[in-house]
C-alpha positions, 0 to 999 in steps of 0.5 A: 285133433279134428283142425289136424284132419281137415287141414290134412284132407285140405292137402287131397289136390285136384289130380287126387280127386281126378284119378278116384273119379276115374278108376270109378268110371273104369270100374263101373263100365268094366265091372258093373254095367256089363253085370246089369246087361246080363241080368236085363238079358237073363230076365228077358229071356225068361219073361219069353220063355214059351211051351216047346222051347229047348232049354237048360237049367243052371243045375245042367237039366236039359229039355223041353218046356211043358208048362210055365206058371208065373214063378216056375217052368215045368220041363220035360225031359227026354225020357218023358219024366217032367220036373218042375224048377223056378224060372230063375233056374233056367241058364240064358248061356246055356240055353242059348249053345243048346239051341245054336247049330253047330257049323262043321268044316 
């Protein structure tokens, strides 16, 4: 049984193992690497985060910085209420569209 598979894995040629090889680099430049940049960008953003900067939560919250702590953002919100969410809520994407201007023709 076990002499049958190994003669059969003997049969996986070169090309076989050259095709894997490269749908694994496609896969990890197109899929994985892009993921660990963002991540990288989402923590660097946060780990910069200062009192006053606009922001937006992942929940759609939108205000100002008030107060950071190591592991929260206290954030006050436009009718003066503040509300205390982890750093890790806070939305690089969405921070960053509230915080671009606008260009109109």
């Amino acid at each position: 049984m076990i002499a049958t598979i190994l003669l059969q894995a003997s049969g996986f040629g070169a090309q076989q193992l050259i095709m894997l090889g490269l749908i694994a680099l496609v896969f990890y430049f197109f899929m994985i690497r892009p993921q660990l940049k963002k991540q990288k960008d989402q923590k660097k953003y946060v780990d910069e985060l200062k009192k006053g900067d606009k922001v937006v939560t992942t929940a759609g919250m939108h205000g100002r910085v008030a107060e950071i702590n190591d592991a929260t953002v206290l954030i006050e919100t436009e009718g003066g209420g503040k509300i205390r969410f982890d750093k890790s809520a806070i939305s690089l994407d969405a921070s960053k569209a509230l915080n671009t201007p606008v260009v109109s023709k």
